[in-house]
N, C-alpha and C positions, 0 to 999 in steps of 0.2 A: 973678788967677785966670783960666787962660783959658776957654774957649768950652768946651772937654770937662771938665773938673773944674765946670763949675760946673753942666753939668747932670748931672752925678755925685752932687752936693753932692744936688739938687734931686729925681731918683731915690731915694736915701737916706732924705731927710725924707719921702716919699712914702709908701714902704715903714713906716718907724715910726708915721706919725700911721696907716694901717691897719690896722696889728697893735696899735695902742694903742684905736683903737676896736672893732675884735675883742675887746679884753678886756675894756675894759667892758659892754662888751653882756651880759656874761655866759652867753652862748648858743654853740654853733658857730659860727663864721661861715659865711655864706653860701659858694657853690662861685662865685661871681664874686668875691667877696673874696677865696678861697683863690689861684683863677685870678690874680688883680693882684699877690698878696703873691710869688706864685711868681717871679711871668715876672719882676717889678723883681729877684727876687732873681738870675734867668738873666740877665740885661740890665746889670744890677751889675755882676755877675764878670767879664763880657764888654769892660765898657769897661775895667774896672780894670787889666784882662790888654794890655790896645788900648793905653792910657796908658803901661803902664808898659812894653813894646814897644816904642813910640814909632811904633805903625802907622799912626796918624792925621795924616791931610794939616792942615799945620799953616796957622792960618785968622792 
């Protein structure tokens, strides 16, 4: 796995344990939690698109 997929990988699980503690909370989440959930999700699509592209200078 290289250097970009793995912090893809790493992004992702990110994203899930926060919306999983979102849920159990049982409450709204906070607008910093929304904020984080968001941007991983902007940041996600971005490398995925980068990756599969092949834009990225290879390490």
């Amino acid at each position: 796995m290289d250097d970009y997929t793995a912090l893809l990988e790493r992004m992702k699980v990110a994203q899930v344990e926060l919306i999983a503690a979102a849920a159990k909370a049982k409450t709204l989440p906070s607008d910093g939690a929304l904020r984080k959930i968001a941007d991983l999700e902007v940041a996600i699509g971005a490398l995925e698109h980068l990756i599969e592209d092949g834009a990225l200078p290879q390490r």
